[in-house]
Each structure stands twice: as C-alpha cells, then as structure tokens.
Phi, psi and omega in degrees: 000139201202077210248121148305131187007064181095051148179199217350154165245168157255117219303124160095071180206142153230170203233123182284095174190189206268134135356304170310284208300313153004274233267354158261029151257034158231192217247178203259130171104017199278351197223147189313280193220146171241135138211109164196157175284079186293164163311130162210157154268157184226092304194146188317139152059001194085337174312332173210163194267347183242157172217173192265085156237156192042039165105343193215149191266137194204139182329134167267012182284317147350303193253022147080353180059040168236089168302356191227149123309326194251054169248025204249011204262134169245181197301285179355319188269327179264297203319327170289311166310295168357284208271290183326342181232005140285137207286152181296197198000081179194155208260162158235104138294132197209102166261158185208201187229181187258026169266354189251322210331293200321306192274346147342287175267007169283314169318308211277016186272322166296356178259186162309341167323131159242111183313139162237003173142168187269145167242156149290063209276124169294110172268015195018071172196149172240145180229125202323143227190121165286353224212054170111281001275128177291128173221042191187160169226200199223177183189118185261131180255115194241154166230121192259109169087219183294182193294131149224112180325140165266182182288281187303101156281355167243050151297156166241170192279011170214123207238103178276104159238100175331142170291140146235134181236137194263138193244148165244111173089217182277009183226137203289158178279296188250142187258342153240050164265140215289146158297164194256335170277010176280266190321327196284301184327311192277319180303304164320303178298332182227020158220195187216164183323151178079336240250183187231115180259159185244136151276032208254060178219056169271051177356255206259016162078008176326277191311317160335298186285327162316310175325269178341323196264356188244029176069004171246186206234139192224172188211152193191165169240153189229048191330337200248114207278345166279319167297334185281306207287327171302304202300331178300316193313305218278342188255347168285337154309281172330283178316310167305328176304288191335288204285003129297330148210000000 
C-alpha cells in the first residue's frame, strides 16, 4: 500500500494488513457508511462467563476466546479511527454477542459517537445452550453527527435473516460469517448507490460483496492472509457472474 498521509483510499480494494495501519492513513471523513463484525473475545456456544478446568472454575476472559488468531485488538483502540474517517450524518454498524456488548457500549459511551440503538439479528435457528438456546446476535447501530434517517422506514429493529456460511469443498471459509442479506439491509438503509462502505474486518469478505450487490463500491482490511485470498476469491467470482449479463 502506497499511500501518502492521510488520504484518499482506493475504492473496492481491500488490503491484506492490521486495520490500524489502514485506517491511519486514511483521511478524515472518507467513507460513507461502517459496517462490520469485529474480533472479540469469546467462550463455548457463549453461555458463561467461568468454565470448569482442571477442576476449578476459571474467568473464561481469561483464556482469551480464541478461535481467530488476530482477536486481542479492542473497540478502544479502533473506534476513535472509526469516528475520524466517517463522514458526518452517516451510520456505523458494529456487531457483537452479548458477553462483549457491556463492554462495548460503555467504550462507545466515551466516544463521539452517538448511539442509537441496539438491533437484532434473528438467525431463526437455535442453538444449544444450557443458559437459554442462543438464537440472536446484537448489531449497535451508532450515528456520527446530526439525525440521519434510514431509507426503508418499516425496517424493524429485529432482522430475521437465516446463517448461510460460503463453503469451498467441505470447508467453511469463516466461523462467523455474517449472511450477505443481512449485511445489504443495513448497506441499503444507510447509503445511497456509489457511495463508500468501509470494512475493516473482513474476514471472509461478506460486507464487500453486500457492498457490490447493493451497487456500492467498499474498502476494507483483512489480517489474516487465508481469509483475504477467500474474500477476493468469492468477489471476484461474483463480478465474472455479473459481468455474463
């Protein structure tokens, strides 16, 4: 990448590197729209906060949640990039599960950020669970500056979208990727055609490809170099469809 200070980025590119480094070369107010699913840590199916090893009950924040190598980065550290390179009256998705929310929204309660509610994604499946069978993630809907609407105005704030996971073979790309109409409802409701969503957690590259399919053009960071080569893979697939009629 081979930006000078503080600008322009280039649209419909993501870039296999750490995020940080993104996003502070890029200039403020550049983007559009956020919408994405960070690393956090996380604990079997999600059901508690202690588990039983070796005999003893122990923090699982402790043992760090990691299913990802790259998940130690916290909301603390990006959200002030967030809010600098989003544009005013424009929206931020920032999804999480509910063992992070609290701390979540106690960071994004010091920031600049203005909340505006939590939504809901129905994954209209349940999953086992001694605490409940999980059926839902949470997705904090943030606003940078004054009121802005969303389009659709009879969206409702709990969004039944089935899990679809993109597999090459027998193997899943990602253990949380998001559905691409899920991620398009929220791209739709807060931009308009043309406009530029930022990503910078794409994993296996779902929000790009929402991005593409909803006529807009998105940018993103991917650390992790097997997931960045799915995500190319799977949008560069998609554009040979396209690009057939």
């Amino acid at each position: 990448m081979k930006w000078r200070v503080k600008m322009q980025p280039n649209r419909n590119t993501i870039y296999n590197m750490d995020c940080m480094d993104v996003l502070r070369e890029m200039s403020d107010g550049c983007v559009d729209c956020i919408v994405t699913d960070p690393p956090y840590p996380v604990t079997p199916h999600g059901n508690s906060r202690k588990s039983m090893i070796n005999g003893e009950w122990q923090s699982n924040a402790s043992r760090k949640g990691k299913i990802f190598e790259d998940n130690d980065i916290d909301i603390a550290d990006y959200l002030p990039e967030l809010y600098r390179v989003l544009r005013d009256r424009a929206h931020c998705y920032i999804m999480v599960n509910n063992l992070n929310l609290t701390h979540f929204l106690q960071v994004i309660d010091d920031s600049e950020f203005n909340f505006v509610k939590c939504l809901i994604w129905d994954k209209c499946r349940q999953l086992p669970s001694r605490y409940y069978m999980g059926c839902f993630e949470y997705i904090i809907f943030l606003r940078k500056g004054g009121e802005f609407p969303i389009k659709e105005f009879n969206t409702p704030d709990i969004l039944k979208v089935p899990v679809t996971k993109t597999k090459f073979g027998d193997k899943t790309i990602h253990y949380t990727e998001k559905p691409t109409y899920l991620l398009e409802v929220l791209i739709r409701n807060s931009t308009e055609r043309g406009e530029l969503v930022l990503d910078p957690f794409m994993g296996s590259g779902s929000t790009a490809l929402a991005a593409k399919m909803c006529g807009r053009d998105y940018i993103g960071a991917e650390i992790n170099t097997e997931y960045y080569n799915n995500a190319l893979e799977k949008i560069n697939l998609f554009s040979a469809q396209t690009q057939l009629f």
